[in-house]
N, CA and C of each residue as an Amber inpcrd file, in Angstrom:
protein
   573
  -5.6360000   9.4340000  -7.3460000  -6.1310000   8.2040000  -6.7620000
  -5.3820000   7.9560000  -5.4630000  -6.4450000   7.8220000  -4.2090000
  -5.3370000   7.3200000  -3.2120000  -5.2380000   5.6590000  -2.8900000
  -3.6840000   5.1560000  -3.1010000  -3.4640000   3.7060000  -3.3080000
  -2.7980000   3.7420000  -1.6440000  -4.2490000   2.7930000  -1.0990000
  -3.6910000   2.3270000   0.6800000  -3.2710000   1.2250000   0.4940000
  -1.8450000   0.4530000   0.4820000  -1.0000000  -0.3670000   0.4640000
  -1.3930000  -0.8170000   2.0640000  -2.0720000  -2.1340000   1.6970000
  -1.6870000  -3.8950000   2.0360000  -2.3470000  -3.2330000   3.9930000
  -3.1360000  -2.5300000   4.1240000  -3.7580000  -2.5230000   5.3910000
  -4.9490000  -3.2220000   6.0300000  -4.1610000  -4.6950000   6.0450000
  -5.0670000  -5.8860000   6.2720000  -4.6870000  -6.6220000   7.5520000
  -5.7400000  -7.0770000   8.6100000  -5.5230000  -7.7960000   9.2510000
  -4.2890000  -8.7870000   8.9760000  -3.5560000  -8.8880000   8.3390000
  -2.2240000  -9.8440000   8.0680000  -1.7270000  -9.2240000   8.7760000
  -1.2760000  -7.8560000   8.7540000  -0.2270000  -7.0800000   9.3090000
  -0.8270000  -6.5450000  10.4910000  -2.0560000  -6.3250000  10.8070000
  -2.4280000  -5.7460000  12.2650000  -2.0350000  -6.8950000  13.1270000
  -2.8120000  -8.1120000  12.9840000  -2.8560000  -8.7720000  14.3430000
  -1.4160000  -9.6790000  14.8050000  -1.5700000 -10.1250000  15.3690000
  -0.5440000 -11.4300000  15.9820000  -0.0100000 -12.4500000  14.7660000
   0.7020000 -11.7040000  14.1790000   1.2860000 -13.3040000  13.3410000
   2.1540000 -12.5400000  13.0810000   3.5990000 -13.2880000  12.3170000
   4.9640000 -12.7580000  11.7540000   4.9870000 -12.1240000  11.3220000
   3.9120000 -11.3800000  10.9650000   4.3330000 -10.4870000   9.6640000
   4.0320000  -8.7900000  10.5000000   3.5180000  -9.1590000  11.8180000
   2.9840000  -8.0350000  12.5900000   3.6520000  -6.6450000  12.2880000
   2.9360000  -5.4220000  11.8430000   3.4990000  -4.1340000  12.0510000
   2.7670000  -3.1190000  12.7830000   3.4380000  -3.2560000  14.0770000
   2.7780000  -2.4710000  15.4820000   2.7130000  -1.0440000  15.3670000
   3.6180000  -0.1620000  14.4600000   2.5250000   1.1250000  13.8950000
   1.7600000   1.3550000  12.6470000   1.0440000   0.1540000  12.3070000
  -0.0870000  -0.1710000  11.9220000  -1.2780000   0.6410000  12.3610000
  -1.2270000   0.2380000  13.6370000  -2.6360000   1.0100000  14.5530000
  -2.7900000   2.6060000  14.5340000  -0.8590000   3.2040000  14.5970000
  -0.8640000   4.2910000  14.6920000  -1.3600000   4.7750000  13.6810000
  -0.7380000   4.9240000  12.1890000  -0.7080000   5.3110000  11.1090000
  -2.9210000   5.6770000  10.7670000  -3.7450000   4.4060000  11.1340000
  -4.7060000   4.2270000  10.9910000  -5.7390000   5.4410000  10.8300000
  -5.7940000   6.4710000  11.7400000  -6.3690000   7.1890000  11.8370000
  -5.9610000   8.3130000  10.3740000  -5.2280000   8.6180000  10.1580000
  -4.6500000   9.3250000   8.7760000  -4.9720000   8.4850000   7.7810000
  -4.8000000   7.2880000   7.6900000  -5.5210000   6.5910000   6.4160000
  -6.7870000   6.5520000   6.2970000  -7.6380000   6.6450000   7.4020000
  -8.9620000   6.8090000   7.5360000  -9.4970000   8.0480000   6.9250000
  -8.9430000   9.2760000   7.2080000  -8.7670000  10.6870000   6.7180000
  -8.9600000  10.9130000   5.6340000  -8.1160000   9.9690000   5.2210000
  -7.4280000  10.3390000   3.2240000  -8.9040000   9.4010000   2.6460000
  -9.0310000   8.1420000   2.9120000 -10.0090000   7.2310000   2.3950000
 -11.4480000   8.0720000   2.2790000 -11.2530000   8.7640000   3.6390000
 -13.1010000   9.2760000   3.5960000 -13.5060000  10.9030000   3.1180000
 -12.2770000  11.4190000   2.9490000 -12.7620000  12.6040000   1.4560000
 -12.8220000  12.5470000   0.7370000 -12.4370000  11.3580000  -0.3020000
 -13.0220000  10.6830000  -1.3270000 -12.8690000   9.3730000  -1.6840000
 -14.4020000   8.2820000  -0.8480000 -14.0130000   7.0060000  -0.7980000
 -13.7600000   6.2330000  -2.7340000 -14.4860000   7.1290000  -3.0500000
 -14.4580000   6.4110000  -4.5730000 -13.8710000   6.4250000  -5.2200000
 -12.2910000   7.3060000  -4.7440000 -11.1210000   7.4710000  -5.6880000
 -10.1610000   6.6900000  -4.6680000 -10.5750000   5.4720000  -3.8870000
  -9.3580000   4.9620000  -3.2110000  -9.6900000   3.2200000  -3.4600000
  -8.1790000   2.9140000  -3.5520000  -8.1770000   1.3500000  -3.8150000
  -7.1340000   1.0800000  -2.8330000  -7.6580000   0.1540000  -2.3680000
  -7.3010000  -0.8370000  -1.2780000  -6.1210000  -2.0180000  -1.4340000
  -4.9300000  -2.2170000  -1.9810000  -4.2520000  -3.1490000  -2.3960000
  -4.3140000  -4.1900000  -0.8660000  -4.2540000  -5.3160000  -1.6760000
  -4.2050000  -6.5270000  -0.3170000  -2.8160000  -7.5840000  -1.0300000
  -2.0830000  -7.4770000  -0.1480000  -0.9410000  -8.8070000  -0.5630000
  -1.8180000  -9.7470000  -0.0920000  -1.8710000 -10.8810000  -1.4260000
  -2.5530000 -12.1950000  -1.1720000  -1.2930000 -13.4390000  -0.9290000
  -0.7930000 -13.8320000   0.3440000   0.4950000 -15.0210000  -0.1310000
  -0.3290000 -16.0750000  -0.9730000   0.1900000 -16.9780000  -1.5020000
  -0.1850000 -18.1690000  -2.8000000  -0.7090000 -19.2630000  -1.3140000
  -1.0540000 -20.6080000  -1.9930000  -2.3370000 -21.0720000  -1.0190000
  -0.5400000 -22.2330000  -0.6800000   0.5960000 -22.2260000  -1.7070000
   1.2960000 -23.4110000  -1.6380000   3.0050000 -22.3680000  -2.3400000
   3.9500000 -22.8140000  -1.4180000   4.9020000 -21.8260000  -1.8290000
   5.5690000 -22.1810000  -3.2380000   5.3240000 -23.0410000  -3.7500000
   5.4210000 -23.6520000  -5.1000000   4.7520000 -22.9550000  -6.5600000
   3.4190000 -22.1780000  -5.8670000   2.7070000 -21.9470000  -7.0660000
   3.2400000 -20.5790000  -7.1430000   4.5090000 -19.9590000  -6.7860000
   4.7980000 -18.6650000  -7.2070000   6.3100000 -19.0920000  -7.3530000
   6.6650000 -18.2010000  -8.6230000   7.9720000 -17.8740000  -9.7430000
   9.2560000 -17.9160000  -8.4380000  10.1160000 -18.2590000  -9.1410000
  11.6000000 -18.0260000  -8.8600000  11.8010000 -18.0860000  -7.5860000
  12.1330000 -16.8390000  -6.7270000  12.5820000 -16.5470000  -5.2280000
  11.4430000 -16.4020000  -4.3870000  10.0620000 -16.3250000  -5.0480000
   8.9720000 -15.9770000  -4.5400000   9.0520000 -17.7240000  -3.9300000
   8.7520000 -18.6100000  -4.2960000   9.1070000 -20.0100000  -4.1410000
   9.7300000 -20.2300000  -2.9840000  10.8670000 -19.6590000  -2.9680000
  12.4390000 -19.7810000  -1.4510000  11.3120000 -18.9950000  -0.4850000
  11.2240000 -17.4600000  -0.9680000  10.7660000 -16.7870000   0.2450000
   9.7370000 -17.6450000   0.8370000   8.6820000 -18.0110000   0.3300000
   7.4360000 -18.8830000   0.8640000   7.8820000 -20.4270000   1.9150000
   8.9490000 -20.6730000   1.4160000   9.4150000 -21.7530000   1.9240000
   9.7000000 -21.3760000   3.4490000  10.5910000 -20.2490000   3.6000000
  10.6730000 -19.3620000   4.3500000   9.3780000 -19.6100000   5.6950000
   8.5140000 -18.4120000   5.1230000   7.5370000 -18.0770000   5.3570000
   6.2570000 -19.1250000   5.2180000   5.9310000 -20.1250000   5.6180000
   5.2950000 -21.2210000   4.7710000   4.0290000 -20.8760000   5.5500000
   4.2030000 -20.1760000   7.0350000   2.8650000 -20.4220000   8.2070000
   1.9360000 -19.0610000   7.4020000   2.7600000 -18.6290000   6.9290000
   1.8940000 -17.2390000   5.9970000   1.0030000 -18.1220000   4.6580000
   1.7600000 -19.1260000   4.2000000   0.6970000 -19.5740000   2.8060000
  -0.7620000 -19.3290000   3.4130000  -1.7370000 -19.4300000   2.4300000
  -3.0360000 -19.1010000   2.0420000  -3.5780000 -20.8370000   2.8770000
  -2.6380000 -22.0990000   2.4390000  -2.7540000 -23.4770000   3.4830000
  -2.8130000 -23.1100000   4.5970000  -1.8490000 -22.5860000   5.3120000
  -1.7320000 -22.3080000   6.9760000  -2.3590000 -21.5350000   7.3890000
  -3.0780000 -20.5620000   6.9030000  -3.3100000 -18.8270000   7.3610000
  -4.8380000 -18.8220000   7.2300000  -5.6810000 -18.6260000   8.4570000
  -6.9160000 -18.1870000   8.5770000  -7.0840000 -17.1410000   7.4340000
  -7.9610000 -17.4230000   5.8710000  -8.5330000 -16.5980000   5.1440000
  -8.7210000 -15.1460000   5.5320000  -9.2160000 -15.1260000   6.7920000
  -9.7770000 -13.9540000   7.1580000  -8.7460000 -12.7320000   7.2000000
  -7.5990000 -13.4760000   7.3270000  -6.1840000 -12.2610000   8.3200000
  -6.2160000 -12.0470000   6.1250000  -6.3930000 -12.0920000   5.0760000
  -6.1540000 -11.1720000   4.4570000  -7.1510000  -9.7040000   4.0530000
  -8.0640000 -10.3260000   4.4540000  -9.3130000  -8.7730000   4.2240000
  -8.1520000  -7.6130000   4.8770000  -8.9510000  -6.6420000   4.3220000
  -8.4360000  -5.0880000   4.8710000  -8.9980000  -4.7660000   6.2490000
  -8.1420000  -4.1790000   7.4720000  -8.5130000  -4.3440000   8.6030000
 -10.2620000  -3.5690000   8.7100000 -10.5660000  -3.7320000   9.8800000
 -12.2790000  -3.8760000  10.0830000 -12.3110000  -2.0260000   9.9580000
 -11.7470000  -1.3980000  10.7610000 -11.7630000  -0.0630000  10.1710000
 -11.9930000   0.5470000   8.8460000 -11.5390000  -0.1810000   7.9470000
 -11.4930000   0.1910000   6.1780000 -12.4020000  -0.6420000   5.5570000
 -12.5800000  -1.5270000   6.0320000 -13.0520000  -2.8620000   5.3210000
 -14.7430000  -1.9750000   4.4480000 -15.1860000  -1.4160000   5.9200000
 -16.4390000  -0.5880000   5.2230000 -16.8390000   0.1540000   4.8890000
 -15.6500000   0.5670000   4.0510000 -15.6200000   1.8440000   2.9990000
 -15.3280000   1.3500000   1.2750000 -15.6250000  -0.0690000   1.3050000
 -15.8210000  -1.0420000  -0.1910000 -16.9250000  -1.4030000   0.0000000
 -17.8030000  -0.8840000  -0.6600000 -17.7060000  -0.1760000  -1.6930000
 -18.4490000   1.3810000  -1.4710000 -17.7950000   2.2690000  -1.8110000
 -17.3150000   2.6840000  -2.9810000 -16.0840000   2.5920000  -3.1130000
 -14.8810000   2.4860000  -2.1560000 -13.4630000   2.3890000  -2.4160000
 -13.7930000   0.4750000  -3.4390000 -12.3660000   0.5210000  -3.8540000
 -11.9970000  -0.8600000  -4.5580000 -10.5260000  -1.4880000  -3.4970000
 -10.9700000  -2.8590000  -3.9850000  -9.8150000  -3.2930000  -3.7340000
  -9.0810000  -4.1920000  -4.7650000  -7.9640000  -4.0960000  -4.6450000
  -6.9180000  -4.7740000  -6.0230000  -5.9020000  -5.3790000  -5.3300000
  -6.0090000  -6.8470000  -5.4580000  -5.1550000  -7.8490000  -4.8040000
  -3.9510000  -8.0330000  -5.8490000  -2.9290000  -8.5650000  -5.0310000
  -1.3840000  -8.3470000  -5.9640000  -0.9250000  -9.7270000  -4.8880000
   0.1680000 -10.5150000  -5.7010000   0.8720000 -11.5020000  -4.7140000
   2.3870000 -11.3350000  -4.8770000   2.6220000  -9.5390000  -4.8380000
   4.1020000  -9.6260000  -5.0620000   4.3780000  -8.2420000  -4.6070000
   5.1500000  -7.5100000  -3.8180000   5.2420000  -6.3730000  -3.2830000
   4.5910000  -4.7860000  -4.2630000   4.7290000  -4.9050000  -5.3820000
   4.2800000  -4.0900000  -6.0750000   3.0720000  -4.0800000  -6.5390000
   1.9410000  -3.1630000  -6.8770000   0.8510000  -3.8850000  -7.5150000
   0.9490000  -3.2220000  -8.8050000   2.4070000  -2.6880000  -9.5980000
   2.1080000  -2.5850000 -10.9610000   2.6120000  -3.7590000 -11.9220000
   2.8420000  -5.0140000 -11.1150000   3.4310000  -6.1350000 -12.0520000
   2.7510000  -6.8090000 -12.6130000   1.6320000  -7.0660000 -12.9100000
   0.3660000  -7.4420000 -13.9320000  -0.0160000  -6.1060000 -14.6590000
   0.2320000  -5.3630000 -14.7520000  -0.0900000  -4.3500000 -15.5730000
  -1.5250000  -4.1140000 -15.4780000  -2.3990000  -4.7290000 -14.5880000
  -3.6800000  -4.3340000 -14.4100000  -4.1580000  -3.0290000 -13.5220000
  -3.6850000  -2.5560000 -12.9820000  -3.8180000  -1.7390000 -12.0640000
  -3.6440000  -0.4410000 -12.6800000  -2.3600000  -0.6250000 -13.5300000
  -1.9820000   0.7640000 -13.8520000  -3.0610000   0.4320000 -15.3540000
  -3.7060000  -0.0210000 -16.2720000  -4.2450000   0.1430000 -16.9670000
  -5.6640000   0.3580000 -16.6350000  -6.3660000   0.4830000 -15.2190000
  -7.6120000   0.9510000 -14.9230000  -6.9900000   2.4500000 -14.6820000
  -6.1410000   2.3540000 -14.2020000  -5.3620000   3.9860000 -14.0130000
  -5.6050000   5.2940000 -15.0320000  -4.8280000   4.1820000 -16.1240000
  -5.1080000   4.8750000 -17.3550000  -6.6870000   5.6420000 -18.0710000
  -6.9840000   4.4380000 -18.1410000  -8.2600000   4.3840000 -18.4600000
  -8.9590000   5.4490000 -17.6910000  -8.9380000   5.7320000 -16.3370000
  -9.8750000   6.6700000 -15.8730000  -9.3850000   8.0530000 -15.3110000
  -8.0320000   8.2490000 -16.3050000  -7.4290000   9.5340000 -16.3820000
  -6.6520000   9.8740000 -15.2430000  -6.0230000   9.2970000 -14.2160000
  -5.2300000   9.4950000 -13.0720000  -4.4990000   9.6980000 -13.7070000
  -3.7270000  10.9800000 -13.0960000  -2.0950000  10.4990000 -13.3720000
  -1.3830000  11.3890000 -12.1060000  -1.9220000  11.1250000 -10.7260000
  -1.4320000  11.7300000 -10.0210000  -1.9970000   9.8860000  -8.3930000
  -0.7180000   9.6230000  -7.7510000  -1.1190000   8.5680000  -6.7310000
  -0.5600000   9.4960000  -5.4180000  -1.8320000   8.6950000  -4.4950000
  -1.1300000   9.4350000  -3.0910000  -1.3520000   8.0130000  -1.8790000
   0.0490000   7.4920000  -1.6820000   0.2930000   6.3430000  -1.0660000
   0.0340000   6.3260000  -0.2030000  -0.6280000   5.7490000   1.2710000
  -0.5400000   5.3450000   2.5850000  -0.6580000   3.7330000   2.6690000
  -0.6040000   3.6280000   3.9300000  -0.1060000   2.3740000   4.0450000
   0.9640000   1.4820000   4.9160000   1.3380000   0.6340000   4.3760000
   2.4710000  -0.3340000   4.9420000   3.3690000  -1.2720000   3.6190000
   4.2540000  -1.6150000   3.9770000   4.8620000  -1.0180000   4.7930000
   5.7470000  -0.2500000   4.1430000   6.4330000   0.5450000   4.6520000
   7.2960000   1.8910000   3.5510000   8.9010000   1.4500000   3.3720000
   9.2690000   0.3700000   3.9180000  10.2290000   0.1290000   3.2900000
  10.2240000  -0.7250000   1.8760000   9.0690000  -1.6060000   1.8660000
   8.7250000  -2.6820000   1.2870000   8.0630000  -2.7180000  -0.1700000
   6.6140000  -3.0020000   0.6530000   5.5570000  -2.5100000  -0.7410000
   5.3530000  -1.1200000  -0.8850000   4.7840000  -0.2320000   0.3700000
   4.5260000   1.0860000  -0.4380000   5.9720000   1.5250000  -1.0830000
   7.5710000   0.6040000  -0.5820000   9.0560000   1.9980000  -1.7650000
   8.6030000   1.0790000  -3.0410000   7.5020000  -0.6500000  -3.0100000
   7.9230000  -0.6280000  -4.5050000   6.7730000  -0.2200000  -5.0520000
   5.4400000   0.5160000  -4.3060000   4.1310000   1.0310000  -4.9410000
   5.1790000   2.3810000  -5.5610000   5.5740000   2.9570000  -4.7930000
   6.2190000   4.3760000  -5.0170000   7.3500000   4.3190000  -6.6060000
   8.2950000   3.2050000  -6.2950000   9.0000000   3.4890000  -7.6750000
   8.5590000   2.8590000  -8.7810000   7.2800000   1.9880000  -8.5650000
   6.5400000   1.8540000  -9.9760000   5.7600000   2.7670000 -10.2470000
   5.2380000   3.3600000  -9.6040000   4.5450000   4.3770000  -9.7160000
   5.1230000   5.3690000 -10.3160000   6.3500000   5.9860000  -9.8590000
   7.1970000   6.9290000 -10.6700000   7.6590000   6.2700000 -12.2150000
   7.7710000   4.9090000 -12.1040000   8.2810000   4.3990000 -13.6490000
   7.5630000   4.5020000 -14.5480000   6.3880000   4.5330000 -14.1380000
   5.0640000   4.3980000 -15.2210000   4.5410000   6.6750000 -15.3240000
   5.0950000   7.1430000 -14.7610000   5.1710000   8.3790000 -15.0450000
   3.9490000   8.8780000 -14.1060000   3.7340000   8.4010000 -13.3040000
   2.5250000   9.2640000 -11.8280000   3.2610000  10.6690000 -11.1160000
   2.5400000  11.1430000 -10.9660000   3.1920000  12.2930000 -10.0000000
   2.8230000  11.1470000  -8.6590000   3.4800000  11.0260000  -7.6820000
   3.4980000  10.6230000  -6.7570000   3.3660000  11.6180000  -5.0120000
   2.3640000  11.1140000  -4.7550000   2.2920000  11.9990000  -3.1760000
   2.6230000  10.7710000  -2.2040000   3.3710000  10.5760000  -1.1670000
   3.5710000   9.9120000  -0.3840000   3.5030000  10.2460000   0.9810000
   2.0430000  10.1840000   1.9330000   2.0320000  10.5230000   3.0840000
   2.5640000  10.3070000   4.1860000   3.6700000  10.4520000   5.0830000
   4.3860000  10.4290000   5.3080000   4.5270000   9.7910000   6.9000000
   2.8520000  10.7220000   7.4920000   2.7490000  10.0120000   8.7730000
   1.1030000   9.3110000   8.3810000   1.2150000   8.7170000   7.1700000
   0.1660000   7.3460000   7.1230000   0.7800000   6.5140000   6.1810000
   2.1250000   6.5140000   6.4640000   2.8320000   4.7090000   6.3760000
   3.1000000   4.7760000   7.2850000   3.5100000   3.0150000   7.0880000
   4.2960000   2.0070000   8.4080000   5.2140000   0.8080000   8.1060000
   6.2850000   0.8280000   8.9940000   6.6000000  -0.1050000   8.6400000
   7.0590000  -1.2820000  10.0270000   7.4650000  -2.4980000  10.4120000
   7.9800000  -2.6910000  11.2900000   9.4070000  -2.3870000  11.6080000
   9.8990000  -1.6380000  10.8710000  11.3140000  -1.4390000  11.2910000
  11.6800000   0.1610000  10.9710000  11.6560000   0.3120000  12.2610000
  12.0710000   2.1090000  12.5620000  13.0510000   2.5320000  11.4140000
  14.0610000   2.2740000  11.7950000  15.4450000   2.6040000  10.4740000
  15.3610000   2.6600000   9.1390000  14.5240000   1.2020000   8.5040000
  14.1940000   1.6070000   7.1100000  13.0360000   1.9110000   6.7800000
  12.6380000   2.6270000   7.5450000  10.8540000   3.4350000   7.2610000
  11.4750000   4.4760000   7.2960000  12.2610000   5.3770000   8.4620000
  13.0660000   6.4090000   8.0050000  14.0580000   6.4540000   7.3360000
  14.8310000   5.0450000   6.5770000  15.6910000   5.6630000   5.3480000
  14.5780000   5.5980000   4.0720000  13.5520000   4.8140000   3.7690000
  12.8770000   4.7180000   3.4560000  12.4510000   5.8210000   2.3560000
  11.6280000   7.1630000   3.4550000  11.5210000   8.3130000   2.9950000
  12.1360000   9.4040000   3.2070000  13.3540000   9.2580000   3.9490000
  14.6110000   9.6910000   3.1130000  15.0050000   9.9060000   1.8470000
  15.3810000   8.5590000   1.2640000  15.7410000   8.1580000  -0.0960000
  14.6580000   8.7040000  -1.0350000  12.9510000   8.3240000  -0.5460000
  11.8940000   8.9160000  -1.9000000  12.4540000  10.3000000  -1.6420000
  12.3370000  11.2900000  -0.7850000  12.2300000  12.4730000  -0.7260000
  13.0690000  13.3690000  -1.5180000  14.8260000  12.5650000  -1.2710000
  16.0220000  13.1640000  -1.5500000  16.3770000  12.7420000  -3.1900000
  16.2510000  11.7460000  -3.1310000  16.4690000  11.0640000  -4.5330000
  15.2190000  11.2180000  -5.8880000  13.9380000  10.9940000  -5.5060000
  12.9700000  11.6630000  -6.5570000  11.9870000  12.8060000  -6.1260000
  12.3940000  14.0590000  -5.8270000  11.8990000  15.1140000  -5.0720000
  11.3200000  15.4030000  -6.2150000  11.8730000  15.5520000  -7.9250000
  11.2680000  16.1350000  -9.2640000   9.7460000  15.2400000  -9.3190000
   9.5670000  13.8000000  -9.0210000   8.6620000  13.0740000  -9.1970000
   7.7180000  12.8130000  -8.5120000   8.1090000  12.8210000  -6.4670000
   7.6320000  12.8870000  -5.7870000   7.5400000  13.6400000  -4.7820000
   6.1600000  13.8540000  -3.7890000   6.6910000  14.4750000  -2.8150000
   5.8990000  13.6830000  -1.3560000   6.9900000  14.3750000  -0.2970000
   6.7790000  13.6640000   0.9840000   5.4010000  14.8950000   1.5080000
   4.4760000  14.3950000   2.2920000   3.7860000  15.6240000   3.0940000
   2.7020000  14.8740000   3.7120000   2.6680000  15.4350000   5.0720000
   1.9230000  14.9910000   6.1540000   0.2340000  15.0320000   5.6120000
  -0.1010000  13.8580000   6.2580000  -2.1630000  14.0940000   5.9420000
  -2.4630000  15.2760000   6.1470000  -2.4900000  16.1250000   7.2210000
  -3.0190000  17.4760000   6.9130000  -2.7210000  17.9380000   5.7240000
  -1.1710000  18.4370000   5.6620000  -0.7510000  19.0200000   4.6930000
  -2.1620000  18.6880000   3.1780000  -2.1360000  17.6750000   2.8910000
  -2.2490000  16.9470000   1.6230000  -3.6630000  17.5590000   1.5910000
  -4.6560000  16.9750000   2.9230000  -5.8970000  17.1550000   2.9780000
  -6.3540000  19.0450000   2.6180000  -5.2240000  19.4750000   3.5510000
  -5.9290000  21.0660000   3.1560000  -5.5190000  21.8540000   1.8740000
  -4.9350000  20.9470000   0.6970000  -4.4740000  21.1190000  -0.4310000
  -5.7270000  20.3940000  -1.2840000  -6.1210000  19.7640000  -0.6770000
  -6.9690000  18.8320000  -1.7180000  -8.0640000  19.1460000  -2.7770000
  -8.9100000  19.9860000  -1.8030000 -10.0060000  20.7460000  -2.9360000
  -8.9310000  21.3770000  -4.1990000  -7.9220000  21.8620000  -4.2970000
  -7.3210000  22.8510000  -5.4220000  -6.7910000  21.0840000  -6.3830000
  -6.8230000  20.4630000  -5.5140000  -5.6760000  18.8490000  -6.8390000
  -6.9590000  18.2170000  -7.4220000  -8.3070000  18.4880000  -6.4890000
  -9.2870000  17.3410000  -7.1470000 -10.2430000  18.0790000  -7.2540000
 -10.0660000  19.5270000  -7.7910000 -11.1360000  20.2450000  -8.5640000
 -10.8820000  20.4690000  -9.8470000
């Protein structure tokens, strides 16, 4: 299954949360999505409409961040940017309001259910949500592919310690490899 982490107008355009190789990364996520749109889901971070209606630190962070609530924030900046947007359907999308999308246990139980047991991440951002798509993903026992030049993150340093750390630290579980790479492997993983 390829899981494209949180590539939504939130993070393309002009607001705080901006990640300017966003645009770059784009064309490789496009790649991966359209050799097989029907095995790709779209995760979207949804922020809460009020920083109150989410648990513990999620609460502080929002407080934080308040011009991001779902109150302040043009609806629109969460869709998946206009590039992807029209490849649902047949791709899916699976909204999450917390960096990971295996913390409702919903995600990984459609997983189950339709016999995956192999994820190949792109996305944003790679320090963030796709390291915590990546180590839930390994917790729940996925072979993990993590494409390497289709994440992003806004911060140079921990996008490259980032996949550093996946590469060096769970090499048995995961592996790092460029969109080509992956793509001209693909007929032999999804035959």
């Amino acid at each position: 299954m390829h899981l494209c982490i949180d590539m939504q107008r939130l993070f393309a355009e002009d607001t705080p949360w901006h990640v300017a190789w966003m645009k770059e990364v784009s064309p490789q996520v496009e790649a991966v999505a359209d050799r097989h749109p029907e095995a790709t889901i779209f995760t979207r971070f949804v922020p809460p409409r009020e920083p109150e209606e989410m648990p513990g630190m999620w609460s502080t962070y929002y407080e934080k961040w308040w011009m991001m609530t779902r109150k302040n924030l043009d609806p629109a900046l969460i869709d998946l940017v206009p590039s992807l947007r029209g490849r649902v359907p047949p791709a899916r999308i699976f909204d999450k309001m917390t960096y990971s999308p295996w913390v409702s246990g919903e995600l990984h139980s459609v997983l189950v259910n339709e016999g995956v047991d192999t994820v190949v991440l792109t996305g944003g951002e790679t320090d963030v949500c796709v390291l915590a798509a990546a180590l839930g993903a390994i917790d729940l026992g996925y072979r993990v592919v993590v494409l390497k030049d289709a994440v992003c993150s806004g911060a140079d340093d921990t996008h490259d310690a980032s996949l550093e750390l996946l590469g060096d630290r769970f090499s048995v579980q995961l592996r790092l490899a460029t969109t080509d790479q992956f793509l001209s492997d693909l007929p032999s993983v999804w035959s």
